[in-house]
C-alpha positions in Angstrom: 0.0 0.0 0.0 1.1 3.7 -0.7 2.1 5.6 1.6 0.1 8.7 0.0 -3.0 6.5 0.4 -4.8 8.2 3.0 -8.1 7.1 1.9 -9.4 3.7 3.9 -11.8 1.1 2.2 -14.2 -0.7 5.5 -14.2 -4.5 4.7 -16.8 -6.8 6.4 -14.6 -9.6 7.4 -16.0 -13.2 9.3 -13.8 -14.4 11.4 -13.5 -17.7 13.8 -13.7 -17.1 17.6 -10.9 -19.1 17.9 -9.0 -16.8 14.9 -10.3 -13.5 16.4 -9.2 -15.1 20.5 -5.5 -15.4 18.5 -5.4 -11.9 16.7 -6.9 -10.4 19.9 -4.1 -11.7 21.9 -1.3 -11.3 19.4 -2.7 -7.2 18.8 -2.5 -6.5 22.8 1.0 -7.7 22.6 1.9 -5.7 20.1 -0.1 -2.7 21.1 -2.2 -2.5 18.5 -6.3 -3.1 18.1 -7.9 -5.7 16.3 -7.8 -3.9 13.2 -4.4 -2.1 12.9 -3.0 -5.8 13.4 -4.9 -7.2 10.7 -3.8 -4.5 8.6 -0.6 -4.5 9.8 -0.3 -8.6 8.9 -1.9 -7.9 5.5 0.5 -5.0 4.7 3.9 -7.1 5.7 2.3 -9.8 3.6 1.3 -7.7 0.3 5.1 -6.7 0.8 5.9 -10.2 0.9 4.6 -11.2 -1.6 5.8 -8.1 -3.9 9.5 -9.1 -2.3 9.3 -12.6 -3.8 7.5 -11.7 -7.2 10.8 -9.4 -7.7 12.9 -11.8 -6.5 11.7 -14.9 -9.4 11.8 -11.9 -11.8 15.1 -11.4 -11.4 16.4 -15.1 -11.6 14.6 -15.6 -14.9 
């Protein structure tokens, strides 16, 4: 995501209680809420993914 994208886009996501207990947990240690972690885990993983996209680009 760009950083100069301000602009937010709500999502209705449906979660597991037992998926939502983890992220719960995992967000208070990390100081986050619910919703900044699960951003935060989608961002590192769009970046990720970009990372190894590059990375079989460049050994072709």
């Amino acid at each position: 995501m760009d950083a100069k994208d301000k602009s937010k886009k709500q999502v209705l996501l449906r979660l597991s209680s037992s998926l939502w207990k983890e992220l719960a947990a995992w967000a208070e240690d990390d100081f986050r809420s619910i919703n900044g972690q699960i951003e935060f885990l989608l961002t590192e993983s769009v970046r990720s993914r970009r990372k190894a996209l590059k990375d079989d680009d460049q050994e072709t």
